[in-house]
N, C-alpha and C positions, 0 to 999 in steps of 0.2 A: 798528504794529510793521513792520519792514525785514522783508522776506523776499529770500533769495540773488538772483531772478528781477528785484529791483527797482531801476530805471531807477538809476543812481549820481546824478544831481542831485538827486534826494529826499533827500539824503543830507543836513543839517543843517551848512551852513556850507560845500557844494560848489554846486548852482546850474547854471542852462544853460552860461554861460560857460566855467567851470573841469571842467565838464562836457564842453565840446567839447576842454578839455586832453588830459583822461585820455584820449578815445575817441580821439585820439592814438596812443596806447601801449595799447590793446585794451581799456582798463579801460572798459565801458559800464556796467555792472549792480554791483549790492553784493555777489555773489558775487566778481568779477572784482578789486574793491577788494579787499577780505578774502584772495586769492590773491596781491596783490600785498604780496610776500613780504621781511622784514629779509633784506639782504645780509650783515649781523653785528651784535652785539650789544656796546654798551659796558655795563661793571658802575660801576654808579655807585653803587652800594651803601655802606653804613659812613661816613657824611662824619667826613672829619678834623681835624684839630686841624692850625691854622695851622703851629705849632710843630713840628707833628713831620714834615711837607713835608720831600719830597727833590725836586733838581734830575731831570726826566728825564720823572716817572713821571705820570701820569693820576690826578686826584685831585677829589673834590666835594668844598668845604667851604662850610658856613654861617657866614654870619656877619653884623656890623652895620652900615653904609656909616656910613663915618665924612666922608667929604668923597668929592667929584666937577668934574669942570672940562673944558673944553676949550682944551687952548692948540694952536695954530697955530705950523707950522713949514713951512722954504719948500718942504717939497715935499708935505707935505699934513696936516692937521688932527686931531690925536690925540685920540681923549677916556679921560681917568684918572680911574679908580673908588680907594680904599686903605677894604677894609674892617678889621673888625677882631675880636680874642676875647681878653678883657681888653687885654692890656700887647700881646699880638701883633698886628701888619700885615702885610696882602698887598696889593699895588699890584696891578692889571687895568689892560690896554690895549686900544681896540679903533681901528684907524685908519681914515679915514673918517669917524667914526660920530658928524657932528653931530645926526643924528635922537636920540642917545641926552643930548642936552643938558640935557632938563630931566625927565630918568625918574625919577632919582633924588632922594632926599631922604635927610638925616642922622637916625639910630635906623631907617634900615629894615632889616628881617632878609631877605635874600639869599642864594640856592643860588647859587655857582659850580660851574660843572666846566671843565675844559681841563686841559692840558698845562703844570705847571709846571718855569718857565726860571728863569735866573739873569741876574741884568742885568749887564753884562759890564763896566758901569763902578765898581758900587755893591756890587755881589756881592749885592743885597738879591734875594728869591725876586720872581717875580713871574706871572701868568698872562694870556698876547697874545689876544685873541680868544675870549674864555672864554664858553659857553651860562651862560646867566643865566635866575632866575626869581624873583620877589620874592616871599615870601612872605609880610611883613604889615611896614605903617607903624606910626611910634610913638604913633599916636593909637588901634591897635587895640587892643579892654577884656582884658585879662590876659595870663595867659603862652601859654594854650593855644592863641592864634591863631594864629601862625608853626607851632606843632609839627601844626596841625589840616593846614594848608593843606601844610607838607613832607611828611604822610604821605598826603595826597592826590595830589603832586606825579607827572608823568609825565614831568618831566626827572630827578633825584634822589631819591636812596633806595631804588634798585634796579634789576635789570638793565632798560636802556633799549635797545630797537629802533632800528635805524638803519637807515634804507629811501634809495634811490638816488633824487636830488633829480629832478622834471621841470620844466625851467623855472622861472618864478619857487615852485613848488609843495616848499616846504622837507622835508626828511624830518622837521622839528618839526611842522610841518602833517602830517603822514603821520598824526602819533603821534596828533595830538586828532582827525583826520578818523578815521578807523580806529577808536579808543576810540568816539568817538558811533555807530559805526554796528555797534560789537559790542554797545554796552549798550542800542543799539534792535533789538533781533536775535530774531527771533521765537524764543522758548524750544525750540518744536515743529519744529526740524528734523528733515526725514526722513535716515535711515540708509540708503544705497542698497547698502554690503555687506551679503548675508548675515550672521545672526547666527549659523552655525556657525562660518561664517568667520573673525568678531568675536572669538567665545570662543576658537576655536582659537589665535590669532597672539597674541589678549590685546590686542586694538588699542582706543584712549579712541574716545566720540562726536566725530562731526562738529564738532560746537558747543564741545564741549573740547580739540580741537585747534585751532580757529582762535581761541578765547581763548591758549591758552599758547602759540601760536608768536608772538602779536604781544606778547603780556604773559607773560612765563615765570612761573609760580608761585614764590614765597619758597624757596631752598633748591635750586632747579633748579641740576644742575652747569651751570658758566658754556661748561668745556670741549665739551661735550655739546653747547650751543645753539650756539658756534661751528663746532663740524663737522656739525650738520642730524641731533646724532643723536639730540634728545628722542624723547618718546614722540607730541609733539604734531608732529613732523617726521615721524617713522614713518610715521605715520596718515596725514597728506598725501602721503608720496613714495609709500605702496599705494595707494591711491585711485588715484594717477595712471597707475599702474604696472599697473592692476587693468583700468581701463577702456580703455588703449593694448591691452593685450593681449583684452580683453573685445570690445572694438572688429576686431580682427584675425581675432579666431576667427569671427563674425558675417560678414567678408568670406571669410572661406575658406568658410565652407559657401553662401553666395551661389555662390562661384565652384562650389561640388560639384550646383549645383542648374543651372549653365550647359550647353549643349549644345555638347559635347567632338567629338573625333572618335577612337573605339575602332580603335586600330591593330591589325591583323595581327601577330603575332611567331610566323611559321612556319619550317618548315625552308627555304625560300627567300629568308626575311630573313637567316634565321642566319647563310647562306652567302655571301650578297651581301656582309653586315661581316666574315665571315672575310677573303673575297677582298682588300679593302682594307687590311686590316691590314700596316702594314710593318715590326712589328716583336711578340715577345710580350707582349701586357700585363700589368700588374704586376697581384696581387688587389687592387689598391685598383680599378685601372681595371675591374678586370671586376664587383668588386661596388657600383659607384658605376653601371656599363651597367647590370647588374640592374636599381637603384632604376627608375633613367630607363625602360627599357622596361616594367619593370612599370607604373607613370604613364602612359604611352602607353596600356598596351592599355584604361586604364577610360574607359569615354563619358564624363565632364567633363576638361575642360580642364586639363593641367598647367601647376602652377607651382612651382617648384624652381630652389632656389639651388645650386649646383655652385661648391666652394670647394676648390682650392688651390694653391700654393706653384708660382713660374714655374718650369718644368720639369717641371711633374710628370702634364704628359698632359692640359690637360684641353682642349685643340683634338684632338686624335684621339676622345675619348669625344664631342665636339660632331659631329663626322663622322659617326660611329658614329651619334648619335641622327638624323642627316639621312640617314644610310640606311634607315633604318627608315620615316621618312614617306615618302622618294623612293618605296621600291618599294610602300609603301600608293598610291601616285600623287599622292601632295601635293605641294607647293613649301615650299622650305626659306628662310628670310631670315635671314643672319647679317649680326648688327648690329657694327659694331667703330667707335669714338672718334674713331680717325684716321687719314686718308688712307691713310700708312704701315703701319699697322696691318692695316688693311682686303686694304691689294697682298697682302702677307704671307700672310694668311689666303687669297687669291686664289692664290696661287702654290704655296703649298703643297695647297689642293684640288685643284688640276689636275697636282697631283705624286701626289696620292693617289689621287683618285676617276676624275681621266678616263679612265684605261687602262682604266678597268670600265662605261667607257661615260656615264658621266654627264656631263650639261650644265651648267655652269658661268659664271655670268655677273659683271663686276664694276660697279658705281656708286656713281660717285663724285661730288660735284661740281665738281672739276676737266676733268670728261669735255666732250669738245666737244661739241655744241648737237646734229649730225647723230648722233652715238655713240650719245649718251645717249637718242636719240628710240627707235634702234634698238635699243640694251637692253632700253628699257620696254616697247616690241612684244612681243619676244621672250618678256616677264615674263608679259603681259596675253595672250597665247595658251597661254601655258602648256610653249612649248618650254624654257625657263631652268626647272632643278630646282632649280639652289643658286644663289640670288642673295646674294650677297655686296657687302658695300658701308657708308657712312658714313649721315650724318643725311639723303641724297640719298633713301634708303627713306622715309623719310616725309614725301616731295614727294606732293602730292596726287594730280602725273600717274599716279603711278606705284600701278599697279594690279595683283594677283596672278589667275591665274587661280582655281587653289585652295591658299590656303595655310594649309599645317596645322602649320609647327612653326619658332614663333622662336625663333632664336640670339643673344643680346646678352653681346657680350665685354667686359670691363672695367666694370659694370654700374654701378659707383659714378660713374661718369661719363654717365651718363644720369638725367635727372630719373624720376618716377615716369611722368610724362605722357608723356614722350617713347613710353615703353615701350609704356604702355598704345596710343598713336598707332596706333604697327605690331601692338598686337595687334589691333585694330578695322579693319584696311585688309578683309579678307574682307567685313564686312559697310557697309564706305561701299562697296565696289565691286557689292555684291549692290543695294545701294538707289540706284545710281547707273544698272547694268542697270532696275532694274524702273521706273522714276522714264523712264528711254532707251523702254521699251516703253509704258508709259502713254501717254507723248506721244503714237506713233506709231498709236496705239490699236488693240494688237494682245489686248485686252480681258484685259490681267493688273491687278490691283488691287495697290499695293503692300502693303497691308493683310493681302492673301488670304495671302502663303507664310509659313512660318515663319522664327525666327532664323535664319542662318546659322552654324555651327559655327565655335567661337574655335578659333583654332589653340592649340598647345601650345606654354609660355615656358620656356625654359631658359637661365639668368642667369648667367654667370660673371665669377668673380673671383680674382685672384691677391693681394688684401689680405686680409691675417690676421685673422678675425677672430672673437676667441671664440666658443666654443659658445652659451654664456647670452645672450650680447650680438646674434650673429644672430638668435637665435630672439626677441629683443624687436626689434629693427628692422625682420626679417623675416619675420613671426611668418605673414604669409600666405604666405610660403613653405617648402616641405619642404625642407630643408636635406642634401645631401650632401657629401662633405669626401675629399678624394684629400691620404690621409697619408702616399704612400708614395711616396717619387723611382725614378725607374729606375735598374736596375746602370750602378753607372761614375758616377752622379750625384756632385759633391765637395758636400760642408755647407757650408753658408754661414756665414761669420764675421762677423759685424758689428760695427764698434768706433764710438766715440762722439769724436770731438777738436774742441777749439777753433780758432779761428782762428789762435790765438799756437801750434798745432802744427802752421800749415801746409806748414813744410819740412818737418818729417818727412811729411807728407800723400804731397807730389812727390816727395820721396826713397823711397819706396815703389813710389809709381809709375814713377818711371825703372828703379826695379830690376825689376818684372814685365816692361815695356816690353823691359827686355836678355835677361829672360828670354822673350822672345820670345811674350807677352801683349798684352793691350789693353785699355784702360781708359774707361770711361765721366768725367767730368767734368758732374753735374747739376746745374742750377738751377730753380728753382721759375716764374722770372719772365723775361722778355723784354729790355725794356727797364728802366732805373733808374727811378724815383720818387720823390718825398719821401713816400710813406708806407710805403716798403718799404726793409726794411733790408738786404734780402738781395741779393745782388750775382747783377747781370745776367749773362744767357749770353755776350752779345755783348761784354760789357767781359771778362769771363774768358779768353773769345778771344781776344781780343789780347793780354792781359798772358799767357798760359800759348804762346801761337804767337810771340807776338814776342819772350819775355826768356827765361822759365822754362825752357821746351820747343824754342826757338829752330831746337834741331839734330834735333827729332821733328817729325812728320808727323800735322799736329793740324787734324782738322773741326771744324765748325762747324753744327747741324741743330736747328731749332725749327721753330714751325705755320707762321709769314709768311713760309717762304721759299716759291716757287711749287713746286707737287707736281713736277717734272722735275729740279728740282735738290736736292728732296728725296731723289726718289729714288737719284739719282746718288752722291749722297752716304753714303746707307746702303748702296749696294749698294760702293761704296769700300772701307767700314769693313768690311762682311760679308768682303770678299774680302782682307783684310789690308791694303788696300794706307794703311789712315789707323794710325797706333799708339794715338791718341788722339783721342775723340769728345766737345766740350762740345757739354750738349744741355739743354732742357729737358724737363719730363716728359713727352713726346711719347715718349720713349725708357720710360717706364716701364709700359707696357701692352702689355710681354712682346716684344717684337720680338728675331727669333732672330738670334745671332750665334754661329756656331761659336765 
């Protein structure tokens, strides 16, 4: 018997070769097979009667091969089937298909299924390409053989699986690889949910869900298997949905079990983010602070997601949480996407925090060679509080003296690694020191000290994104959410138009533009390509600066231009002097523009 765990070449009619296909496409083991899941499902159900065929619709019919042939024609080699049910004919075509020359024989009984068409010359029905399976020759003893072998059949007589082909590996081959390795399928699989769990949701066995998603039972609605909403689909999307999150909860308490560093929240923190404050904040701001400082003050490691809407404060509350390490004595690294981004974030701290005395540093990798040496000094003594800057922070040179609390903006744009990188910089620098004193042999063992304390991660994001939906993607983190814009904020309208309503698009925009507005202009993509259909920044540019916009005052700002005439360019627009900005999403990860 096949158990989940077993090698997929044992598999009866797969083998090393077709073996190294799958492992391909992740399928190694007969669990992995049995995951590999129908895209959709045709109903091949009911075969019909020749006769009562309409042009258009998807039909099985049985029937008797009355004649077959190949004729040749000069652009390529047809071969025609014309079965039959009494008095009635259907012609089958399949082009190419001299392998199929000598399949056939007259009295044998044959499943079609395909698509029937209308011959455009003869008006006769007909079906081009049709899956076939022969069900018995006229030499076999009665009537029961054809009806024995259609009700065994796994192309017709019922709803039929249809899996995404790999290579020469057909999704007809799916169906009989698949069937041999469900009906060698050890009876005794383990149930790895709970069974209060079971009883409670009503969910079928393991073993009865991966039968009825690849074979749906007699009567199963068709609608139901088309949108994944059996009961044998349920059970599989929990399971997944069970152990993602099962999985999640197992890292967060890992992370509660990691050696944090317990902030101070005294009356001389309190006073220190008063002082910074440049404006009142809203109660979303001050109970989204709550959250955040209360996660600081516990000895494990925060991790918290900080969620909302551009405008709505959440680079002041990021401040806010870097005062709070600052005056604990930690170093602060706020992570930002891009270049622009980053200045932004730079310019604005030293609007906020340096009047109050805090040190302030930027790195980028644009910085020049001498700059940037002296940044990372600055970093690795521990004079720079708020180190501010792009993917430059996790250059290896660059080392904290003690950092206790990361800032990463726009979060959806950094991988998981990236993150976790700069959360680990504290302890490659502790083992880089002790590794520095071994050498010298000043008799430290690097074995002897303990961890060194993860800093705390605070992730933000101005992408909308459900409650339900964070908490499964980001299930290892605590989730906070700023629902509240500040006075004098306008709502956002968002409309949806096609291409064919681009003038009215620009006749909108010239009317804000007179209304003495400014207008963004995005594109997704840089350059054209032939796999992209959306239209370049750079070609926008000139068709909206040279025809459209002709008599406006229209920039031009993506990642390859160099950071100096980046800048130049946003600090243009900020100050009015562009009306119209095309850009791509460099501009979408909050950059402020009165």
């Amino acid at each position: 018997m096949l158990e989940l765990s077993t090698p997929v070449q044992y598999v009866k009619g797969v083998g090393p070769r077709i073996g190294e296909i799958l492992a391909g496409k992740g399928i190694h083991t007969v669990g992995d097979l049995l995951h590999y899941l129908p895209f959709r499902y045709e109903d091949r159900l009911n075969p019909r009667g020749i006769s009562e065929l309409r042009a258009g619709e998807m039909a099985t019919v049985v029937g008797e091969v009355r004649n077959s042939g190949l004729f040749r024609t000069r652009r390529m080699p047809i071969f025609q089937l014309t079965v039959g049910q009494g008095r009635a004919r259907l012609r089958c075509l399949w082009f190419n298909a001299t392998y199929l020359q000598d399949k056939f024989t007259p009295g044998q009984m044959i499943a079609l299924y395909g698509k029937v068409e209308e011959d455009p010359h003869n008006r006769e029905l007909q079906i081009v390409q049709p899956q076939f399976e022969i069900l018995g020759d006229p030499t076999d003893s009665g009537e029961n053989g054809a009806e024995k072998k259609a009700a065994e059949s796994l192309e017709i007589g019922r709803i039929v699986p249809i899996y995404e082909a790999i290579g020469r590996l057909t999704p007809r081959w799916f169906r009989r690889t698949i069937r041999t390795a469900l009906d060698n399928l050890t009876p005794d699989l383990a149930d790895p949910i709970p069974a209060a769990v079971r009883a409670h949701l009503g969910l079928i066995s393991p073993r009865a869900a991966l039968w009825n998603v690849h074979w749906p039972e007699p009567g199963e609605s068709f609608e139901a298997l088309q949108s994944s909403r059996t009961p044998a689909h349920l059970r599989m999307i929990f399971d997944e949905l069970f152990f993602i999150e099962l999985g999640l909860e197992l890292k967060r308490r890992e992370q509660k079990a990691q050696t944090g560093i317990a902030f101070q929240l005294d009356d001389g923190v309190r006073a220190a983010i008063k002082k910074i404050l440049p404006f009142h904040p809203t109660a979303a701001q001050k109970r989204v602070l709550k959250e955040i400082a209360a996660d600081m003050e516990k000895p494990y490691p925060m991790r918290r997601l900080l969620q909302g809407d551009v405008g709505s404060g959440k680079t002041i509350v990021g401040f806010e949480a870097a005062i709070i390490a600052i005056e604990n004595g930690c170093q602060v690294a706020l992570m930002a996407p891009t270049e622009i981004l980053a200045q932004q974030h730079y310019f604005s701290a030293r609007r906020i925090l340096e009047n109050a005395g805090y040190r302030i540093v930027l790195l980028t990798g644009s910085l020049e060679a001498d700059r940037k040496r002296e940044v990372r000094r600055h970093i690795s003594q521990g004079n720079a509080q708020l180190v501010i800057g792009t993917h430059a922070l996790l250059e290896e040179k660059v080392e904290f003296a003690k950092l206790g609390l990361v800032i990463v903006d726009e979060q959806h744009r950094f991988g998981v690694l990236q993150r976790l990188k700069l959360m680990k910089k504290p302890a490659e620098g502790e083992e880089r020191s002790r590794a520095s004193l071994a050498a010298r042999g000043d008799g430290v063992r690097a074995s002897a000290t303990s961890a060194p304390a993860e800093p705390d991660v605070l992730v933000m994001t101005a992408t909308p994104i459900p409650r339900t939906l964070a908490l499964t993607l980001y299930g290892d983190l605590d989730l906070s959410v700023l629902d509240e814009l500040p006075p004098g904020r306008t709502p956002i309208d968002t409309r949806v138009g096609s291409d064919e309503e681009s003038a009215k698009v620009w006749k909108f925009v010239r009317k804000q533009v007179a209304a003495g507005h400014q207008a963004y202009v995005v594109y997704p993509v840089i350059a054209e390509n032939e796999e992209s259909e959306l239209k370049a920044a750079v070609k926008m540019y000139r068709d909206l600066s040279g025809a459209i916009f002709k008599d406006l005052k229209v920039g031009l700002l993506h990642g390859r231009l160099d950071s100096e005439l980046k800048d130049q360019v946003m600090r243009m627009f900020q100050r009015g002097e562009l009306n119209i900005l095309v850009a791509t999403t460099v501009i979408e990860v909050g950059v402020d523009v009165p």
